[in-house]
C-alpha positions as CSV (number, residue, x, y, z in Angstrom):
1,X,148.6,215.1,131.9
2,X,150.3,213.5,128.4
3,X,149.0,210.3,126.8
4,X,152.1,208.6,128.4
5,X,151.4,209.7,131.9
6,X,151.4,207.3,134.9
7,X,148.9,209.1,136.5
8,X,146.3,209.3,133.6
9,X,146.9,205.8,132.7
10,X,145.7,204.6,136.7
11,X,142.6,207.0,136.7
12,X,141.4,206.0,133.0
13,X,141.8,202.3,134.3
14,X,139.9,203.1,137.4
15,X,137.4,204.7,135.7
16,X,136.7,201.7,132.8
17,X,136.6,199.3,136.1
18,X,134.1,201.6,137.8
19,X,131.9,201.7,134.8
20,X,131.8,198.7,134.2
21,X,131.4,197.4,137.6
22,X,128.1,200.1,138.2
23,X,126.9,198.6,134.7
24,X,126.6,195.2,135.6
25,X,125.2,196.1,138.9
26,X,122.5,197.9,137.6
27,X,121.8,195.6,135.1
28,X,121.9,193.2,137.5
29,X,119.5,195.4,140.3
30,X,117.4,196.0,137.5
31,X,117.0,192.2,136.5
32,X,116.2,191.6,140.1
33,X,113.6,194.6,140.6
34,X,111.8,193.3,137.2
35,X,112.0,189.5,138.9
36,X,110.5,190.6,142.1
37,X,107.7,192.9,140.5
38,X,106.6,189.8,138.5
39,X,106.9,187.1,141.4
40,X,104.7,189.9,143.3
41,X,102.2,189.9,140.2
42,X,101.9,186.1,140.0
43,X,101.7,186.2,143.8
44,X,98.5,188.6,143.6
45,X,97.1,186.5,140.3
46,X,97.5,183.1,142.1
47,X,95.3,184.5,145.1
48,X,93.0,185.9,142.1
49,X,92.9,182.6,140.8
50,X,91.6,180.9,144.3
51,X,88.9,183.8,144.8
52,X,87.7,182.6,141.1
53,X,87.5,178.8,142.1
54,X,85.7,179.6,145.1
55,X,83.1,181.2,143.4
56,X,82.5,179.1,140.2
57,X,79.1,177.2,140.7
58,X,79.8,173.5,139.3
59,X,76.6,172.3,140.2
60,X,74.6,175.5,137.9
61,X,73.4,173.8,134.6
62,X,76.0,176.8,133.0
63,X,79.1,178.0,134.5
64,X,78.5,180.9,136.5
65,X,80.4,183.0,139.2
66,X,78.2,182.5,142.4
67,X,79.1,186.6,142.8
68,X,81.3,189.2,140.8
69,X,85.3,189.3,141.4
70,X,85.9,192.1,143.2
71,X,88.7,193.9,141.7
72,X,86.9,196.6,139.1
73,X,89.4,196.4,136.7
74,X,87.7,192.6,136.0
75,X,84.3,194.8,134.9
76,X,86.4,197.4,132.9
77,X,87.0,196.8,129.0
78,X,90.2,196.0,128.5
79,X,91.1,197.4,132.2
80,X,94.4,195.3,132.6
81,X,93.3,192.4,134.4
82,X,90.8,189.2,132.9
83,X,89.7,185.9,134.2
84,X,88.6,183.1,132.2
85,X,86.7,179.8,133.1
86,X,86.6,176.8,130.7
87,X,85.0,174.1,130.4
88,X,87.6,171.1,128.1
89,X,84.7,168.7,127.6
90,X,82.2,170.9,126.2
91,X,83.9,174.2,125.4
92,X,81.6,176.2,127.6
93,X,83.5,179.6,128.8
94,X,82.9,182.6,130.8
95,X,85.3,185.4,131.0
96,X,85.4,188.4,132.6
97,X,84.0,192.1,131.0
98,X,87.8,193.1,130.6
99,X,88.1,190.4,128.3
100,X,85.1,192.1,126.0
101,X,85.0,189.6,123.3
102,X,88.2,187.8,123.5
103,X,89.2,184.7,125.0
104,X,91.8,183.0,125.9
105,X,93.5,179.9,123.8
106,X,93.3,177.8,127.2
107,X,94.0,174.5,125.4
108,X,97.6,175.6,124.0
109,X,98.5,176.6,127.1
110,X,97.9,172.9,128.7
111,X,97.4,173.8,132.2
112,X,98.5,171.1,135.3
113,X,95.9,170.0,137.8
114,X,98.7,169.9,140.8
115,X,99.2,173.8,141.1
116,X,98.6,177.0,139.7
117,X,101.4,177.4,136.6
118,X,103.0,180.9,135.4
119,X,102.1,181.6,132.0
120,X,103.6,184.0,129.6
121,X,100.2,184.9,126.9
122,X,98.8,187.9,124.9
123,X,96.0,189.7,126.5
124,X,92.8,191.0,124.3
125,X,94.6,194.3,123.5
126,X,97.6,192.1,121.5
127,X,99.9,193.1,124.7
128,X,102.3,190.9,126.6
129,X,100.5,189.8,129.5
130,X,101.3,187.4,132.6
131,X,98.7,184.2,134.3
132,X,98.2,182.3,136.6
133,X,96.0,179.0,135.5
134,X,95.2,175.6,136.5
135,X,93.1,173.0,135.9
136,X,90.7,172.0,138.7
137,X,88.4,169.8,139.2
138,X,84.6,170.8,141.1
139,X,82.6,168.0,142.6
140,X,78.9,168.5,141.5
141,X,76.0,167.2,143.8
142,X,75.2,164.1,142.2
143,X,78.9,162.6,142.7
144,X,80.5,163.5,139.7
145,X,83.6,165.5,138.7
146,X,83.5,168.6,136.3
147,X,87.2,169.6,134.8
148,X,87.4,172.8,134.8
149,X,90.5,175.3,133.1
150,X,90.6,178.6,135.4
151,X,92.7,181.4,134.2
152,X,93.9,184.8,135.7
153,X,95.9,187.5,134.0
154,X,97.5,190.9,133.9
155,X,99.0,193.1,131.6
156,X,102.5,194.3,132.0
157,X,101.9,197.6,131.1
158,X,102.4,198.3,135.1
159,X,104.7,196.5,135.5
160,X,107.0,197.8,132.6
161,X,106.2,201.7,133.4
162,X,107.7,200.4,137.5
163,X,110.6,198.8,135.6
164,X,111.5,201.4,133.4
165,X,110.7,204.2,136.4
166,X,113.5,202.4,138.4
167,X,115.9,201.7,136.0
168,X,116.3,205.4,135.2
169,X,116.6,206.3,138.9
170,X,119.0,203.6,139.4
171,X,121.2,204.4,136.6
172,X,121.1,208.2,137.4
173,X,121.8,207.3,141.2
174,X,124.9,205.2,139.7
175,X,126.1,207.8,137.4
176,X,126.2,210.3,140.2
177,X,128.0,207.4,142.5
178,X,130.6,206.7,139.5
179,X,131.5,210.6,139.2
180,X,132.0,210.3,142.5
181,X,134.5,207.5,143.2
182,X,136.2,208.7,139.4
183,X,136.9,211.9,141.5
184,X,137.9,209.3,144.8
185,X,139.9,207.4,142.4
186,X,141.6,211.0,141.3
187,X,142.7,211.7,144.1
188,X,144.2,208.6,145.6
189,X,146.2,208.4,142.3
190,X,147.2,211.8,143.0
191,X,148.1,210.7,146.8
192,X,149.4,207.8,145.7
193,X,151.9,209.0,143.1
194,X,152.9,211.9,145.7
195,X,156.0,210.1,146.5
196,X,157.3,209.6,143.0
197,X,157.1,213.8,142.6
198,X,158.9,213.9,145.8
199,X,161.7,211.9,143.8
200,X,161.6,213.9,141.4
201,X,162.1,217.0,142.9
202,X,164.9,215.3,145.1
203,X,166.3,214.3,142.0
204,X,165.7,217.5,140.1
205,X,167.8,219.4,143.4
206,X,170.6,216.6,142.9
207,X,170.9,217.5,139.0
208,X,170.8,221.4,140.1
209,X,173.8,220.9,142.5
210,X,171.3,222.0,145.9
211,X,171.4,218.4,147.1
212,X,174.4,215.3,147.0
213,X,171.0,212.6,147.5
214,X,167.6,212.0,148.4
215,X,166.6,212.4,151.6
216,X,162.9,212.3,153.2
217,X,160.4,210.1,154.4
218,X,159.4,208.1,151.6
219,X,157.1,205.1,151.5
220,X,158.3,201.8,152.0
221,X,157.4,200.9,148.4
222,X,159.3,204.0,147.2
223,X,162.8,203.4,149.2
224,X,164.2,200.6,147.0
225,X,164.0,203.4,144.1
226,X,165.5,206.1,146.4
227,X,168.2,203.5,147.1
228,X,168.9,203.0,143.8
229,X,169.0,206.9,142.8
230,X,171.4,207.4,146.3
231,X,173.8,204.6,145.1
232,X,173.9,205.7,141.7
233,X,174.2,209.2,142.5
234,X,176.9,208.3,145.0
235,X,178.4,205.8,142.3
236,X,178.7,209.0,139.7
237,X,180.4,211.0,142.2
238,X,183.1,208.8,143.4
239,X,183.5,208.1,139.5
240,X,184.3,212.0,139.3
241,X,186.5,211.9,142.1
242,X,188.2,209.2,140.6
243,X,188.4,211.3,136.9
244,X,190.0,214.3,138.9
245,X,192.4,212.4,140.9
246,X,193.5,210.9,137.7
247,X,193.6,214.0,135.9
248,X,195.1,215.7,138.9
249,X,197.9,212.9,138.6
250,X,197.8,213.0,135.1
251,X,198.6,216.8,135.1
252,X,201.2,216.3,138.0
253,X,203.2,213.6,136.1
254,X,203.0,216.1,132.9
255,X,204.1,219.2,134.5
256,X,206.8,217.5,135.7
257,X,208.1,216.4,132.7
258,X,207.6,219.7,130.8
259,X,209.7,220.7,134.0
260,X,212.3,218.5,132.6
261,X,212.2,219.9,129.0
262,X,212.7,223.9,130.7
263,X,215.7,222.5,131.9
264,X,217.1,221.0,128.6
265,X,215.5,224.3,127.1
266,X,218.0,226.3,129.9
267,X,221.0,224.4,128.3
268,X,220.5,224.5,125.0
269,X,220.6,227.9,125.7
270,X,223.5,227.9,127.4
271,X,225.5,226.0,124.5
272,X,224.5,229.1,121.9
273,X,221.2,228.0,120.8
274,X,218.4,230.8,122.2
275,X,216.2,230.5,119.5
276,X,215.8,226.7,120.1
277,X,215.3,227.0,123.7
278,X,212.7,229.9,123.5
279,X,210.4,227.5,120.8
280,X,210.9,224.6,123.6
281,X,209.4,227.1,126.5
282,X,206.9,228.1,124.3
283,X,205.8,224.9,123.4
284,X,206.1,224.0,127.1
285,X,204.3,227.0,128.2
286,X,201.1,226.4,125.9
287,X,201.1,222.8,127.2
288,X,201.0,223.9,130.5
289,X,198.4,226.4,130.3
290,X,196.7,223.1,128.3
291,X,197.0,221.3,131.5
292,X,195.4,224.0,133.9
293,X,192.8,224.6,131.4
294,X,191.7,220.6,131.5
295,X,192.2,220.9,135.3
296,X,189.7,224.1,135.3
297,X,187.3,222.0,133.4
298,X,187.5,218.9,135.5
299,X,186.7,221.3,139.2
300,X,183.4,222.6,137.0
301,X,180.3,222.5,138.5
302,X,176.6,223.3,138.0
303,X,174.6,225.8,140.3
304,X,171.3,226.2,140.6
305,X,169.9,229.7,140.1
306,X,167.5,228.7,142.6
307,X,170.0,228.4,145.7
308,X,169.8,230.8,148.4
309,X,173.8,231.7,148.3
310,X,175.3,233.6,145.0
311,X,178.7,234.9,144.1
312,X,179.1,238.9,145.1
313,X,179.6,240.1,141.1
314,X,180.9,243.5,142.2
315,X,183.6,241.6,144.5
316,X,184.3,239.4,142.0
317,X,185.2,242.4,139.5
318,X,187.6,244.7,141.7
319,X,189.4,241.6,142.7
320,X,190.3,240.8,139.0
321,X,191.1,244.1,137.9
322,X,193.3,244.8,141.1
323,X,195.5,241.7,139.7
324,X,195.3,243.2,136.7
325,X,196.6,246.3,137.4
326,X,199.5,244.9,138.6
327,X,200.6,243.4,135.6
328,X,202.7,245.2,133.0
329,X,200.1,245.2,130.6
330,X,196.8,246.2,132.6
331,X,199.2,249.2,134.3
332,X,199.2,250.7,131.2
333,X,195.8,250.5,130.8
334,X,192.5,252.2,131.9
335,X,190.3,249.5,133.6
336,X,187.0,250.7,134.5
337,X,184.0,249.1,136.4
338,X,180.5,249.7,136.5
339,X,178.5,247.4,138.4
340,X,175.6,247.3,140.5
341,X,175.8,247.0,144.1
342,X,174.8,243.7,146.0
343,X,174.6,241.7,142.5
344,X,174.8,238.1,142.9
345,X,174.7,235.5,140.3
346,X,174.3,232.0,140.7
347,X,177.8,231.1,140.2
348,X,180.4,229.0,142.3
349,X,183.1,231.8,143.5
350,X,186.2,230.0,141.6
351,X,183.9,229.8,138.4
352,X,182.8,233.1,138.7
353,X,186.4,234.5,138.8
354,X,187.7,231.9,136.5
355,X,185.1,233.4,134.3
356,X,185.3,237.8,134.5
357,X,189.6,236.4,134.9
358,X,189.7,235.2,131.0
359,X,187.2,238.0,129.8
360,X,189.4,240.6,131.2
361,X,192.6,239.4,130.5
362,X,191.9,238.5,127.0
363,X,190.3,242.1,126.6
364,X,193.2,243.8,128.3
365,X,195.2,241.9,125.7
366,X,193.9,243.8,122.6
367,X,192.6,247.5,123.8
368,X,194.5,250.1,122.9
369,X,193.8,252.3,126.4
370,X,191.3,250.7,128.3
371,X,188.8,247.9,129.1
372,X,185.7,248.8,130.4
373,X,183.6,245.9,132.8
374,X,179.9,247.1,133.2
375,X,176.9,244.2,135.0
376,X,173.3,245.2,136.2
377,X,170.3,243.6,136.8
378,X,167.7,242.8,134.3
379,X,164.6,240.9,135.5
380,X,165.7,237.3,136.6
381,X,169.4,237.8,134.8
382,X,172.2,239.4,135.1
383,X,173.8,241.1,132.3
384,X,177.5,241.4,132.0
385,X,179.6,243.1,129.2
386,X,183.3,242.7,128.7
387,X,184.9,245.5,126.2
388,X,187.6,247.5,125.2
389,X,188.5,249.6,122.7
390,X,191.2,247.3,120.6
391,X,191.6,246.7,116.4
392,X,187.8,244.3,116.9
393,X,186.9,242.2,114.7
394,X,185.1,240.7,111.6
395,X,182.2,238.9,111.7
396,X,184.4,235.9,110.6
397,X,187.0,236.2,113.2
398,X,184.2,236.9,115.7
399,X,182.8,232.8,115.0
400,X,186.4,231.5,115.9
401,X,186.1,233.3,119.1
402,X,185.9,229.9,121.6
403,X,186.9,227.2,119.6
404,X,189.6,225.5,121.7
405,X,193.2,226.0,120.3
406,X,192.0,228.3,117.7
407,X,193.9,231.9,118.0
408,X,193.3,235.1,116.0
409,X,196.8,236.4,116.5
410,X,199.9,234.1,116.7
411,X,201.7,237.2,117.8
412,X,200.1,237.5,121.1
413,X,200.4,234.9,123.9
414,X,198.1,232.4,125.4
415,X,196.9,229.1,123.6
416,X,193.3,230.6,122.6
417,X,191.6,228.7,125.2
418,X,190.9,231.5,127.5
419,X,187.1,232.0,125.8
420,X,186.7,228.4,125.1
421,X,186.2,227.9,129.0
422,X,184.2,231.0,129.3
423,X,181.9,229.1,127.0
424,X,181.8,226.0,128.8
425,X,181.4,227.9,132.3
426,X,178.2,229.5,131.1
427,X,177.1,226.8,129.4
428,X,177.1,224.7,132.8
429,X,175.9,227.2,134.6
430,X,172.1,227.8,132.2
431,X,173.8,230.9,130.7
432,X,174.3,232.8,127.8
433,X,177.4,233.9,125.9
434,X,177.7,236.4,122.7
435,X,180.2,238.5,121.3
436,X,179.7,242.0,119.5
437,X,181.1,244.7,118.5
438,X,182.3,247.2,121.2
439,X,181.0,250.6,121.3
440,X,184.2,251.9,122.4
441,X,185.7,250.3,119.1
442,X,186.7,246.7,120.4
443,X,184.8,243.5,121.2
444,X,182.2,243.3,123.4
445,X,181.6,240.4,125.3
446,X,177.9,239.6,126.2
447,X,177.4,237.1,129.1
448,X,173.7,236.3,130.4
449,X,174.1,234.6,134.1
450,X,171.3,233.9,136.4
451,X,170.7,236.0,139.1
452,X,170.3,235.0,143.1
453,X,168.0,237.6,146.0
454,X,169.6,238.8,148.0
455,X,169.3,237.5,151.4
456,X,166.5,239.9,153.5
């Protein structure tokens, strides 16, 4: 996946949401454990606190438990959990063994008489510590009231180990959930997006030439795209109808008119100007071969290596040099063929003969004796050489070769187009073109054309 991808951009969101959607809620499970482990302590100080009032003995001439708390940790040094009893008139306290020699500061703390109040204080170790206290007041024998301050506490210690305990199992429980719906979020991207590599395989066959649209069952989200890329693909093809019509007309209207100049070329010659009428035909003749050339281009179209029908190369090569051999020219000439049986290449039939027709003819136009047309098979390519055993060339003339109305020998016929739309035929078609010298003396011309199996 690239920084720009669709696909990476969705999961990267998905996985910043789930992060920071399993934060929060561990944060948030972990405030609520900590609050429900301290409502729990206070719960078991408070009844603490009313096991302490029931055994203070207001009516002993010192404050005195009428019997021992019962939790140990009360008798332990510094065990984690301390009462206190005070008395505000007369500063009398007792406290519990925990509390060793410590005390509590009950007068900062300014207890209520209603209820037992939560109290956030230090405990003899210097540790944060929770209470319970309350100030009550003990009816004595003789009818009179004794205020006393009563106060119960705990360390967190406990607490804190029970927090931290859970908030590692919770976060490591949340970790493993957010790998998990990072991988569900994956792969309902990946479902998600199925459609759009659907369209772009569709479109991939369109641009190949295995497929006029896009057809499938796509998703009701997806079909106003697939619309779109059907009309526009529909829109593009009626616009090249429309461009070879015109061009079709075009050529029509021009041949017809070059028609027209033959005949004034005819009667020139016929009032004792030959010379005259033969630069006219000329003139007329490269024109038309202009117009066929243009027509040629505008019937061009891409194949796809990948299709399951090819162009029979072998076919292809005895049908041009039969023609040939029927002209003037290739009769005199030895025209040899040398290629491998059942070849096919991933060529439209017209292209293809379009193609070995202006490599043969413009060979058979400068060898001496013969032209030689050898194609195998080499990996996923076919390789196709074009020679004969003419004057060749320099490396100089050999750049010219294909530039469109560009000819290396006045002399010779033709308008020096023939290799410009070998060029543009293998260009289309993902191939290669290159030109060399021959070893038979000549040029060599090098073509590179995909290759298609053969059906089993």
């Amino acid at each position: 996946m690239t920084p720009h991808s669709l696909r990476l951009r969705m999961i990267l969101i998905s996985a910043l949401a789930i992060a920071v959607s399993l934060t929060a809620a561990g944060l948030v499970l972990s405030a609520l454990f900590a609050s429900h482990i301290e409502r729990a302590a206070v719960r078991s100080l408070t009844e603490d606190l009313n096991r302490l009032a029931a055994l203070v003995d207001a009516d002993a001439p010192e404050l005195v438990l009428a019997q021992p708390m019962s939790d140990p940790r009360f008798a332990v040094p510094y065990g984690g959990l301390y009462w206190q009893v005070r008395d505000p008139a007369t500063g009398e306290e007792i406290r519990s063994r925990s509390m060793w020699t410590a005390s509590f500061d009950v007068d900062a703390l300014h207890l209520p008489p209603e209820r037992p109040a939560e109290v956030q204080i230090t405990d003899p170790e210097g540790a944060p510590a929770v209470g319970v206290g309350r100030r009550l007041s003990f009816e004595r024998a003789g009818g009179t009231v004794r205020p006393l301050d009563l106060i119960v506490a705990e360390d967190n210690t406990a607490s804190a180990a029970a927090n931290a305990a859970y908030r590692f199992d919770l976060f490591k429980a949340l970790g493993l959930l957010a790998i998990i719906l990072v991988a569900g979020a994956w792969v309902q991207v990946t479902v998600g997006l199925a459609p759009l590599k659907a369209v772009r395989r569709g479109v991939n066959s369109i641009r190949t030439g295995e497929a006029s649209e896009l057809v499938g069952p796509y998703p009701a989200e997806v079909l106003p795209l697939v619309n779109e890329v059907n009309d526009l693909t529909r829109a593009q093809e009626q616009a090249i109808q429309f461009a070879r019509e015109r061009a079709a007309d075009l050529a029509h209207g021009l041949k017809a008119q070059l028609q027209v100049l033959n005949v004034e070329a005819h009667e020139i010659r016929l009032a004792g100007n030959p010379a005259g009428a033969a630069n006219i035909e000329m003139i007329t003749a490269d024109m038309a071969e202009t117009i066929d050339h243009q027509l040629g281009l505008s019937r061009l179209r891409r194949r796809s290596p990948q299709q399951s029908r090819g162009t029979d190369l072998g076919e292809t090569v005895d049908k041009i040099l039969r023609t040939l051999r029927k002209t003037s020219r290739g009769a005199e000439l030895d025209l040899a063929a040398e290629v491998e049986p059942g070849l096919l290449v991933g060529l439209d039939p017209q292209d293809a003969a379009e193609l070995l027709g202006a490599l043969a003819e413009n060979a058979t136009k400068w060898a001496t004796s013969g032209v030689r047309v050898t194609a195998k098979r080499d990996g996923g390519v076919t390789r196709l050489l074009v020679e004969d055993d003419g004057p060749g060339l320099t490396d100089a003339q050999i750049e010219q070769l294909g530039v469109r109305g560009v000819r290396l020998d006045e002399a010779r016929s033709g308008s020096g187009i023939g290799i410009s739309i070998v060029r543009e035929i293998v260009a289309i078609n993902s191939g290669r073109l290159a030109f060399r010298r021959s070893t038979l003396g000549g040029l060599c011309v090098a073509v590179e054309l995909p290759t298609v199996q053969s059906p089993q």
